[in-house]
C-alpha positions as CSV (number, residue, x, y, z in Angstrom):
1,X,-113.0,58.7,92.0
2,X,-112.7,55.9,89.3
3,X,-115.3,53.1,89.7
4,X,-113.2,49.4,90.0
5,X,-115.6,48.0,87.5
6,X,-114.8,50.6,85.2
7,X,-111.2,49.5,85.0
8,X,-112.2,46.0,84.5
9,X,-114.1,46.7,81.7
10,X,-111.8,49.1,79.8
11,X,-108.9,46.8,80.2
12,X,-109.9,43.7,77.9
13,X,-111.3,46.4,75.6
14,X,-107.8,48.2,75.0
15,X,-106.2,44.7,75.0
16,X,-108.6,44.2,71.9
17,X,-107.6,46.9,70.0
18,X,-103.7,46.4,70.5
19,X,-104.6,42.8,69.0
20,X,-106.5,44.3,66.7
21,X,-104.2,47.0,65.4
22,X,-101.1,44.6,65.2
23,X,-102.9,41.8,63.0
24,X,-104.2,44.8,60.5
25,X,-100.0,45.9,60.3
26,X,-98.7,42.1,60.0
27,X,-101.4,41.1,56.9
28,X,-100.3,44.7,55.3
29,X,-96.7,43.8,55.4
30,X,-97.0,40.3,54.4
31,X,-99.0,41.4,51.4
32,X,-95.9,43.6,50.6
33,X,-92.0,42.3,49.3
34,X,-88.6,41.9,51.2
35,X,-87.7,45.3,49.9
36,X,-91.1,47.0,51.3
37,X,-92.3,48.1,48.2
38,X,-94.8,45.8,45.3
39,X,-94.4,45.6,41.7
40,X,-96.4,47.1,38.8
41,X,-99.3,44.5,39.3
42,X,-99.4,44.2,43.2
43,X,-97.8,40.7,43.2
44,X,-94.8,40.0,45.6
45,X,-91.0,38.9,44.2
46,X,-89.6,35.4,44.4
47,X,-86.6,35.6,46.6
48,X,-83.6,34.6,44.3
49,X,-81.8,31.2,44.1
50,X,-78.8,30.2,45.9
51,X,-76.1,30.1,43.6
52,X,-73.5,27.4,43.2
53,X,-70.1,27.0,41.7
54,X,-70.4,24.0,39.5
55,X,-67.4,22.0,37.6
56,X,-68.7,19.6,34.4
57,X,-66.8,16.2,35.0
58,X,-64.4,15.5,32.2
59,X,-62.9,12.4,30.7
60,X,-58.9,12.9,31.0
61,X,-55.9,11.5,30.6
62,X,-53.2,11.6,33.2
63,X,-49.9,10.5,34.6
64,X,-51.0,8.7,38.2
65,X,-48.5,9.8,41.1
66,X,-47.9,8.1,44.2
67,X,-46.1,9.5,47.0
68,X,-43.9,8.2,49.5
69,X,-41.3,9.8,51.9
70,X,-37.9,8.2,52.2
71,X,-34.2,9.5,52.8
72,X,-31.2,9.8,51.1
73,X,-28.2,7.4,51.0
74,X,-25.0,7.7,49.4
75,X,-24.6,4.9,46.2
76,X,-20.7,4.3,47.7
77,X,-19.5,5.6,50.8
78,X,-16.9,4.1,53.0
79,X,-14.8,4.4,56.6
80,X,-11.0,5.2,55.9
81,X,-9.0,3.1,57.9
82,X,-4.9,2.7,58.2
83,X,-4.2,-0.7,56.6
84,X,-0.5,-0.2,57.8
85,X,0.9,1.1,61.5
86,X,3.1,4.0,61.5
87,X,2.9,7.8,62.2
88,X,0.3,10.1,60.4
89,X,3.1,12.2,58.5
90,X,0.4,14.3,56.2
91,X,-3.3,15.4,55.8
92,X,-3.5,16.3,51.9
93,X,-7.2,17.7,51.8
94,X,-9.8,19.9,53.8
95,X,-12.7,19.4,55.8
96,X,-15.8,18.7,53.6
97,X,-13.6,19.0,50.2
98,X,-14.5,17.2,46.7
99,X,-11.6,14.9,46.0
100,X,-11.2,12.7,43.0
101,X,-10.8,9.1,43.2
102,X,-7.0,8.5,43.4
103,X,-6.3,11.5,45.0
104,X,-3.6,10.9,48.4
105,X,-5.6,11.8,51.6
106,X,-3.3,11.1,54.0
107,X,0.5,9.9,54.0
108,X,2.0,7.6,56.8
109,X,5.7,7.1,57.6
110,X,6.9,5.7,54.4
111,X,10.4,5.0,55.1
112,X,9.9,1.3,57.0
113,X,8.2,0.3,54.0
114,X,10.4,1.7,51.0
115,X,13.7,-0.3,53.4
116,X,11.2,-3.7,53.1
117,X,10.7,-3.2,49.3
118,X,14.7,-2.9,48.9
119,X,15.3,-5.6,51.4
120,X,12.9,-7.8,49.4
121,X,14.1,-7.2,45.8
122,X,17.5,-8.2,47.4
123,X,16.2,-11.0,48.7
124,X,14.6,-12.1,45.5
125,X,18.3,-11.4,43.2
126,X,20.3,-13.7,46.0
127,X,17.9,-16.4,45.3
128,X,17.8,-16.2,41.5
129,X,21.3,-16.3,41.5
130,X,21.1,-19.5,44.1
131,X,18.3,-21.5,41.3
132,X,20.6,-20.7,37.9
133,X,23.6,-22.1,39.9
134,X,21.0,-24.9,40.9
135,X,20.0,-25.4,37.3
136,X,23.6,-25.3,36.0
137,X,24.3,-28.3,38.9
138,X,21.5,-30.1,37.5
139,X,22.2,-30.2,33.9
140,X,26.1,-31.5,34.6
141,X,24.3,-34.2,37.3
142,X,22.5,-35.3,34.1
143,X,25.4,-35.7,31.8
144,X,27.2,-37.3,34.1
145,X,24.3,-39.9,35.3
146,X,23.8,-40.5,31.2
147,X,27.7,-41.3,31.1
148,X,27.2,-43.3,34.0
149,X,29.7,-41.4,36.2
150,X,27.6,-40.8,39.1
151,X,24.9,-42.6,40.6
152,X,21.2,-41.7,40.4
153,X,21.2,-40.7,44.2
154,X,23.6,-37.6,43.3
155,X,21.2,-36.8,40.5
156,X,18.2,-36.5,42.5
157,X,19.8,-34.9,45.3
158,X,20.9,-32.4,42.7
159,X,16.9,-32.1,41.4
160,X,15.9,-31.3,44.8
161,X,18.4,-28.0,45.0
162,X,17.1,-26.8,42.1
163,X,13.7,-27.0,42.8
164,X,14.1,-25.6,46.1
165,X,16.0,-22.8,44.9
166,X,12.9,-22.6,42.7
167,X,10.4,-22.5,45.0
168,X,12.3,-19.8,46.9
169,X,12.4,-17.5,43.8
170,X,8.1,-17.4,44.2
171,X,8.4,-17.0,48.0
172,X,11.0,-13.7,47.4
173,X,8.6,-12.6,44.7
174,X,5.8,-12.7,47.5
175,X,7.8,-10.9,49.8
176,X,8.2,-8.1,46.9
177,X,4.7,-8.2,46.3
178,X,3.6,-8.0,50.0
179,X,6.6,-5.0,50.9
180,X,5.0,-2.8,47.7
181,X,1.4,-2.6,49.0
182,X,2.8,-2.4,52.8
183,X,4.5,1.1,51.1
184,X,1.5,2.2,49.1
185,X,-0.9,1.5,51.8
186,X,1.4,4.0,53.7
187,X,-0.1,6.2,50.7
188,X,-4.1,6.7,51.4
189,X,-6.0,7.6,48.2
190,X,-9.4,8.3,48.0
191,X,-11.1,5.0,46.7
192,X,-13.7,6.7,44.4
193,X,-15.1,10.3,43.9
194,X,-16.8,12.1,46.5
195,X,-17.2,14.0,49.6
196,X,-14.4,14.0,52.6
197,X,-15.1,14.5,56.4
198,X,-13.1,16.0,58.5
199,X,-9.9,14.2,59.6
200,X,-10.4,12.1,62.9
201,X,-6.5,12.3,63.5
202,X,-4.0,14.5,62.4
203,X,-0.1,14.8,61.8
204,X,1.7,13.1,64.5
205,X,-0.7,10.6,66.0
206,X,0.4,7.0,65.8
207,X,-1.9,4.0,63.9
208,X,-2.1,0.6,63.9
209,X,-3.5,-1.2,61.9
210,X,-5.9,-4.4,62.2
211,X,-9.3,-5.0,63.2
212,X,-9.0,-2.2,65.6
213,X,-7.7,0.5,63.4
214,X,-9.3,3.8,63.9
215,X,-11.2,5.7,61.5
216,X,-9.0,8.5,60.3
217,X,-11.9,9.9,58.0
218,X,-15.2,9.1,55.8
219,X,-16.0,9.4,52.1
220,X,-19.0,9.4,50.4
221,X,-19.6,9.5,47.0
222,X,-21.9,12.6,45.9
223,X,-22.2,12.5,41.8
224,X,-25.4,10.1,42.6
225,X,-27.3,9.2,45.3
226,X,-29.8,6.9,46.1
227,X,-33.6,7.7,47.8
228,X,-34.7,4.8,50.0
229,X,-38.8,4.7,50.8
230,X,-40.8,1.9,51.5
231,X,-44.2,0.8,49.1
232,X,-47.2,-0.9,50.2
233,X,-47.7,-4.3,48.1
234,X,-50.2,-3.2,45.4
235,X,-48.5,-0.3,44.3
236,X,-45.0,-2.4,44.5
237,X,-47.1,-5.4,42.2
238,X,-48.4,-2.5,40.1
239,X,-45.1,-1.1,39.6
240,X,-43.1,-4.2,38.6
241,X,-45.6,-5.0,36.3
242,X,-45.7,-1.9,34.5
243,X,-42.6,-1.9,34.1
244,X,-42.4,-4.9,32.6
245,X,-45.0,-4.2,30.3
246,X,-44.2,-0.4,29.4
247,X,-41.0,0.0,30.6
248,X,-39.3,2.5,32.8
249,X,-41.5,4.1,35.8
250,X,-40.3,7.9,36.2
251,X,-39.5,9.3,39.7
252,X,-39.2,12.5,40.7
253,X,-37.7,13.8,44.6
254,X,-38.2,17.6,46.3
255,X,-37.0,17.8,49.3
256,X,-38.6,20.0,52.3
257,X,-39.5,23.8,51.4
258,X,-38.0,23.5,48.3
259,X,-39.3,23.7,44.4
260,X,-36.5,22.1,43.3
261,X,-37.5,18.8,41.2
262,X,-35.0,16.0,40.8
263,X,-35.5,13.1,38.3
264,X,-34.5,9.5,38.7
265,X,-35.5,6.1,38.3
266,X,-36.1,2.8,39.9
267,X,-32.6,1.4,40.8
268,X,-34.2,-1.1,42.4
269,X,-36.7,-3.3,45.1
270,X,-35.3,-5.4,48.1
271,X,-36.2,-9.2,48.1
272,X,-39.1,-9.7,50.4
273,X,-41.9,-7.8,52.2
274,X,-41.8,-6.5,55.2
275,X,-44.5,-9.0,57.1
276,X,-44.7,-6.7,59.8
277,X,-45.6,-3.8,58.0
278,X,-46.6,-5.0,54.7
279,X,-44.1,-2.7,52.8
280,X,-41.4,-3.5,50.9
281,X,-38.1,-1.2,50.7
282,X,-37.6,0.5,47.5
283,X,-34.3,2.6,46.0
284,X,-34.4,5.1,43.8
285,X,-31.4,6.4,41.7
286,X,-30.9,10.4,41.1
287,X,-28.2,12.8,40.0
288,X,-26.7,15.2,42.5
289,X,-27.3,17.7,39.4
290,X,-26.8,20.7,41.6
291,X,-24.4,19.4,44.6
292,X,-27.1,20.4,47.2
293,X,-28.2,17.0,47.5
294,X,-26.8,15.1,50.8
295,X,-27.1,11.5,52.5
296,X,-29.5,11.5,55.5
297,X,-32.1,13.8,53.6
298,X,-35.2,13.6,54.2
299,X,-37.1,13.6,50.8
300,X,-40.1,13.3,49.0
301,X,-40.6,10.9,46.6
302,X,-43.2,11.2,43.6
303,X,-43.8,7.5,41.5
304,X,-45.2,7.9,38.4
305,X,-47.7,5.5,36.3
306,X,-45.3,4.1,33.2
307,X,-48.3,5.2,31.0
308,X,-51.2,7.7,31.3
309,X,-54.8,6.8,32.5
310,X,-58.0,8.2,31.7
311,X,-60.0,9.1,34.5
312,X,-62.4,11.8,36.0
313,X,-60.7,14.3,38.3
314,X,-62.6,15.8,40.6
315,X,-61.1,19.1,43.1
316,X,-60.6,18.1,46.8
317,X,-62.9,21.1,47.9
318,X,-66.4,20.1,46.1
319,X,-65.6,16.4,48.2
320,X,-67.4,16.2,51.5
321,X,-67.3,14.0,54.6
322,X,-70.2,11.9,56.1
323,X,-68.9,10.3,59.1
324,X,-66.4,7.5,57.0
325,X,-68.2,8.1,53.7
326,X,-67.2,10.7,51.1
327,X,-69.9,12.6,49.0
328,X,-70.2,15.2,46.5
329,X,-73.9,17.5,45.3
330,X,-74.4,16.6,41.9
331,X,-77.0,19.5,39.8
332,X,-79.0,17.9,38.1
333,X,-80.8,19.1,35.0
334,X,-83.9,20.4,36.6
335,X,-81.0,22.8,38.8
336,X,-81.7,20.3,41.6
337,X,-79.2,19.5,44.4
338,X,-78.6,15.8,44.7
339,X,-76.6,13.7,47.5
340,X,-74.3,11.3,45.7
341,X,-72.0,9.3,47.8
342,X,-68.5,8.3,46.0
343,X,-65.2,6.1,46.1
344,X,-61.8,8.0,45.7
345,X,-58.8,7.2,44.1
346,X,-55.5,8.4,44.4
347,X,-54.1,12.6,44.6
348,X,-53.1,14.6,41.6
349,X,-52.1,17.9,41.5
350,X,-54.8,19.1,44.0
351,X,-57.8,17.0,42.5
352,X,-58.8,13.1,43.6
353,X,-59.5,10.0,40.8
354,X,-63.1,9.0,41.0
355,X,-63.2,5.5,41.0
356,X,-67.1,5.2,41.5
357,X,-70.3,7.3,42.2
358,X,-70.0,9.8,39.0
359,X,-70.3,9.9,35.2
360,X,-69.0,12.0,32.7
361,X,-71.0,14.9,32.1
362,X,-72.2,15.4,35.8
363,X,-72.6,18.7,37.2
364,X,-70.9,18.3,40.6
365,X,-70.6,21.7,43.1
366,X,-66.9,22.8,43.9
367,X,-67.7,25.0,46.2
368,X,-69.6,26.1,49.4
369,X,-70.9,23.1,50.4
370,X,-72.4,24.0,53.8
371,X,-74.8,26.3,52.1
372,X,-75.8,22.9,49.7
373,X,-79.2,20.7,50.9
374,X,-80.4,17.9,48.9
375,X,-83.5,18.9,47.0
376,X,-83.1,22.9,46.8
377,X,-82.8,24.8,43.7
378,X,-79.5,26.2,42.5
379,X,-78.3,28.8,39.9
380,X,-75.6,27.0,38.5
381,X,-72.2,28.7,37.5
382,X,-68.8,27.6,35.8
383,X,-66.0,27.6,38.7
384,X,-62.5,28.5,37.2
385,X,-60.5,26.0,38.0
386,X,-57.6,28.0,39.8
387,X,-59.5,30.7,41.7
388,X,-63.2,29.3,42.0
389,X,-64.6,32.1,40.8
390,X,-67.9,32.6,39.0
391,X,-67.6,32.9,35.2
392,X,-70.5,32.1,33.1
393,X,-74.3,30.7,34.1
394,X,-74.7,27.1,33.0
């Protein structure tokens, strides 16, 4: 039977030698590398330097871009309306057809108008023939007044019949006038080239015209068309101005999921800003080049500088966030991370403008910022500029 003291004893004693035993393992294997084993001389290795992808910042010169999105509108369109009544004898085109400017779109009864045009030239005959017999009166009336045969009174009373047989000679020409539109109106041409809808009424229905005339279809013109966005008042300022010093401002449109590029130019700027919104409306001319282009598009609009600007570029990626402050870690030469807080500029082609914070020359990480702290030691290497990857130690 095992004396109680006994236990006592023995217990801190083995507790000693576990403590004992473990502290002899842990100095052993802190005396030895990551990898377990030690080099040639018994010394341990450094554990190796956190590598970082690294772009050298570059003077370079560049067309600016700003980018707006707007919609498209037709440069003419317009509502066909009758301009005469009658009945709708013919439709001459299809739904959604390209017709020319001139080209008949629809035809109404004619035949009340071609009967007013012969009425009216018959009209104006009779009253030619009424103002030569009034001129023939008024040249006897004269001979006779200068013979003294008649009295003045029949001479002006004679005057008067010819000039109202004049007068009636431009009212019958009126007439004329008036019955030969009223018979070509009865003849609906497109006014300009374009794009038909469909037609609203067809053969048979009845018109009138007026201010109440229906709509029988709608053109729109489709060679050009214009791309309305709104600007915010520096870049509209920056934009007249460079274009009055270095002329024309390119423009370029895509429109959504497509790689299609259009190029236009500044048609033009409305007359005041928006007060509301501080914007001002601007149009944009373009050629339909490839007839895909349609009014009520939406589109994206690309402005470009008149003239190139040098600047430093740097990728969006090696740009961090810090609450509302932008950063970037600039290597320095030692191979030192450094904070460095910076002011952006505008977009191109995946990269911002650096309008403060970095030089030319600057070592600025691209990638894998959340591995970056200020003040550590980095093995610097040259990012490719499409894919990142590592290329060369710098």
């Amino acid at each position: 039977m095992n004396d109680p003291v006994d236990k006592g004893i023995r217990r801190p004693l083995l507790t000693t030698a576990v403590i004992a035993l473990l502290a002899a393992a842990g100095l052993y294997n802190a005396l030895l590398p990551l990898d377990g084993h030690s080099d040639d001389d018994g010394s341990a290795m450094a554990p190796p330097l956190t590598r970082a992808e690294i772009t050298v910042l570059e003077i370079q010169s560049v067309r600016l871009w700003t980018h707006f999105s707007g919609r498209l509108t037709a440069v003419d369109s317009a509502e066909i309306k009758p301009q005469v009544s009658g009945e709708i004898q013919q439709v001459l085109f299809e739904d959604g057809q390209l017709v020319k400017q001139g080209e008949l779109l629809f035809v109404i009864d004619p035949r009340p108008y071609e009967a007013a045009v012969q009425q009216a030239e018959a009209q104006l005959t009779s009253t030619r023939s009424r103002a030569f017999l009034a001129n023939e009166e008024l040249k006897r009336a004269q001979k006779l007044v200068e013979r003294k045969l008649v009295s003045d009174s029949i001479y002006d009373a004679t005057n008067n019949e010819y000039r109202i047989a004049s007068a009636s000679i431009k009212e019958a020409q009126s007439a004329l006038i008036k019955a030969k539109l009223d018979f070509e109106y009865a003849h609906i041409k497109a006014p300009f080239d374009g794009r038909i809808s469909r037609a609203e009424l067809t053969e048979g229905n009845i018109v009138e015209a007026g201010s109440s005339a229906p709509v029988l279809a709608s053109l729109v013109s489709n060679q050009q068309l214009y791309a309305e966005f709104n600007v915010d008042e520096q870049t509209y300022l920056k934009s007249v101005r460079q274009q009055a010093d270095s002329g024309q401002m390119p423009v370029e449109l895509t429109l959504a999921e497509d790689d299609k590029v259009y190029r236009g130019k500044i048609h033009a700027f409305d007359n005041q800003i928006n007060i509301s919104t501080g914007t001002i409306r601007a149009r944009a001319i373009f050629d339909n080049t490839d007839g895909v282009l349609t009014p009520g598009m939406y589109a994206n609009v690309h402005l470009g500088a008149a003239r190139e600007t040098d600047v430093l570029l740097l990728p969006i990626k090696a740009i961090g966030t810090n609450q509302d402050k932008k950063f970037v870690y600039v290597v320095d030469g030692d191979n030192t991370i450094h904070y460095r807080e910076v002011t952006l500029g505008e977009h191109h082609e995946g990269q911002r403008v650096m309008l403060s914070g970095l030089q030319a020359g600057e070592r600025v990480v691209v990638n894998g910022l959340s591995h970056m702290r200020p003040g550590i030691t980095v093995e610097p290497v040259i990012a490719t500029a499409s894919t990142g990857q590592e290329t060369a130690t710098y």
